[in-house]
C-alpha positions in Angstrom: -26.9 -0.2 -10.9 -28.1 -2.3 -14.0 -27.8 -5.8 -13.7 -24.9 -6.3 -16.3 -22.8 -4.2 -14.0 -24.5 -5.9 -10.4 -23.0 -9.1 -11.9 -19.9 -7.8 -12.7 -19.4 -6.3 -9.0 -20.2 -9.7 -7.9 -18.3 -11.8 -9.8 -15.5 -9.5 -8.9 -16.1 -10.3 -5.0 -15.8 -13.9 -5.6 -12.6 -13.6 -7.5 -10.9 -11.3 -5.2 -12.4 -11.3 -1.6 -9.7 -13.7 -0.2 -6.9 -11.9 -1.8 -8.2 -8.7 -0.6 -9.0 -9.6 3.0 -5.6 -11.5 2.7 -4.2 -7.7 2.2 -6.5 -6.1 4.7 -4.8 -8.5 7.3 -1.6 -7.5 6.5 -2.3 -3.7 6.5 -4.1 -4.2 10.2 -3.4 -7.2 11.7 -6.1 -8.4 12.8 -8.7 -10.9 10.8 -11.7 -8.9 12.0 -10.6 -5.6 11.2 -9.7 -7.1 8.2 -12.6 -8.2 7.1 -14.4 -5.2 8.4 -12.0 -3.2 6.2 -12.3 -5.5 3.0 -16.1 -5.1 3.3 -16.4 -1.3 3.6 -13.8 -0.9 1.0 -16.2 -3.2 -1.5 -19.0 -1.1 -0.3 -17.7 2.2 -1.4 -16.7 0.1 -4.8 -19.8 -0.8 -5.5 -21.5 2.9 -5.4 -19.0 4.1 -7.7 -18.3 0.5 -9.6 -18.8 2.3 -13.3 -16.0 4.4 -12.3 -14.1 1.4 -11.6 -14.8 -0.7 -14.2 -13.4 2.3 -16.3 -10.4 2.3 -14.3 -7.2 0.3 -16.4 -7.1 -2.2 -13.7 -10.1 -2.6 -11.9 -8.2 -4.4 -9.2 -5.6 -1.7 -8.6 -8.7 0.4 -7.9 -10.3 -1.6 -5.4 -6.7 -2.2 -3.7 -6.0 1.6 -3.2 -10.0 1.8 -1.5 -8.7 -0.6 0.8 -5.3 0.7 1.5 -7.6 4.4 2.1 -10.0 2.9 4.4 -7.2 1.6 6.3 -5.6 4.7 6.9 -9.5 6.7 7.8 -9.7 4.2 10.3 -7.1 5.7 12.3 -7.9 9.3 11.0 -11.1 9.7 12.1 -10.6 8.1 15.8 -7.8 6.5 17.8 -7.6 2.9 17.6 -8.5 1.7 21.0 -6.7 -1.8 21.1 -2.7 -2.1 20.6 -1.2 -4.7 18.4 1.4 -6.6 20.0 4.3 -8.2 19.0 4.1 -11.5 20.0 0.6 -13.4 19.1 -1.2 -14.4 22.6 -1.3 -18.3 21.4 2.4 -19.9 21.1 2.5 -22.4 18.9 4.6 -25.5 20.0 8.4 -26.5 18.4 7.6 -29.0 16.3 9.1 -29.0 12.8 5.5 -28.8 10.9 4.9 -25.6 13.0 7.8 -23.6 11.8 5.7 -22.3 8.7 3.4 -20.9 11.3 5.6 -19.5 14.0 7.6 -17.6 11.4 4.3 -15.9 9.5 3.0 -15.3 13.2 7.0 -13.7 14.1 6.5 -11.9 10.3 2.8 -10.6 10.9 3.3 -9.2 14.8 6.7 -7.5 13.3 4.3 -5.6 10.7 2.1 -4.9 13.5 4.7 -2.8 14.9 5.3 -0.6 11.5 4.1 2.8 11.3 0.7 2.2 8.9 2.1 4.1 5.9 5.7 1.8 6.4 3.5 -0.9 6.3 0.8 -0.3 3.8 4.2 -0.3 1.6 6.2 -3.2 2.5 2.8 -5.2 2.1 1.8 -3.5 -1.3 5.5 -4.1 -2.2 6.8 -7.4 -1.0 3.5 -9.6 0.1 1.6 -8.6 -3.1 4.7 -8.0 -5.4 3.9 -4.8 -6.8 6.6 -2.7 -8.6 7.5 0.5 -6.6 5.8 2.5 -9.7 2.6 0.5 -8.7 2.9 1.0 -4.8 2.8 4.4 -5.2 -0.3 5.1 -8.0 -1.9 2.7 -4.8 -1.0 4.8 -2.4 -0.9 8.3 -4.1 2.7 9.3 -3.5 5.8 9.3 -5.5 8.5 6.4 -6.3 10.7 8.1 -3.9 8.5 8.3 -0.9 7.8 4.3 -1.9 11.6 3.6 -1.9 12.5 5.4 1.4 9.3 4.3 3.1 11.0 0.6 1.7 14.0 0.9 3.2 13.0 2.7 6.9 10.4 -0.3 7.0 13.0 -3.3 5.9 15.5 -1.6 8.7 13.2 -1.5 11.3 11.6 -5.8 10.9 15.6 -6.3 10.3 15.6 -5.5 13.8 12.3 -7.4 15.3 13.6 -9.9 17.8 11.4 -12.6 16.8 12.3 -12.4 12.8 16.2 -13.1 13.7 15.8 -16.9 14.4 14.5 -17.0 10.8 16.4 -18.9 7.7 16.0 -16.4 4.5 14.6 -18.4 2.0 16.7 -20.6 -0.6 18.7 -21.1 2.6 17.0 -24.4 4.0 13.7 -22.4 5.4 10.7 -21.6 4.4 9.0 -18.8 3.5 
């Protein structure tokens, strides 16, 4: 790699790591994993980072390397631990804790989404990407986006620990 484009690569890390390990935890659930995940999709970027500095949206690129190292993981072997529901540390009642309890409630009810379910609702509602967008990400059509949408939204609708929650513009947070 010339050293134009080696600068490039790295000055894209430093703009997007967070945001994509931010992503990476949503699509797993868990913050090693996720990192794990962030760093060998970055990895196979930066072999083929002049075909991704090509790409319209760089970004978008990088994002749909993640969301397919995500789903290899579980291709190539079976993922030995489970991901539970409720997070093994309970956070106390007070009021400055409610932020957390609800994203812990919100991240163990993604935890029990089917990946592809999941890779959607993340792509769709935690990064806010239009349904035309989700599905260039994760190579399927609008349709499949939209019904994978909807089965996913159903099934957190029904996660005991996301009932207690106020939807937002209601006097809770988000």
């Amino acid at each position: 790699m010339q050293a134009e484009q080696e600068a490039q690569f790295q000055e894209f890390v430093r703009a997007r790591w967070s945001h994509l390990v931010r992503t990476a935890y949503l699509l797993t659930g868990d913050a090693h994993h996720a990192e794990d995940l962030t760093q060998t999709a970055l990895a196979k970027a930066y072999r083929s980072w002049r075909r991704v500095v090509r790409a319209d949206n760089p970004e978008a690129y990088v994002r749909r390397m993640l969301v397919s190292c995500n789903s290899d993981r579980f291709r190539k072997r079976r993922v030995s631990e489970a991901l539970t529901a409720v997070p093994p540390e309970v956070v106390g009642g007070d009021q400055g804790y409610t932020e957390v309890d609800e994203r812990s409630a919100l991240f163990g009810a993604l935890a029990q989404l089917p990946p592809r379910q999941r890779a959607v609702v993340v792509m769709r509602y935690w990064e806010d990407l239009s349904e035309a967008e989700v599905a260039e990400v994760l190579g399927c059509s609008a349709g499949t986006v939209k019904s994978q949408a909807s089965k996913g939204l159903a099934k957190l609708r029904t996660y005991p620990g996301l009932a207690r929650m106020t939807p937002a513009g209601q006097g809770g947070s988000r």
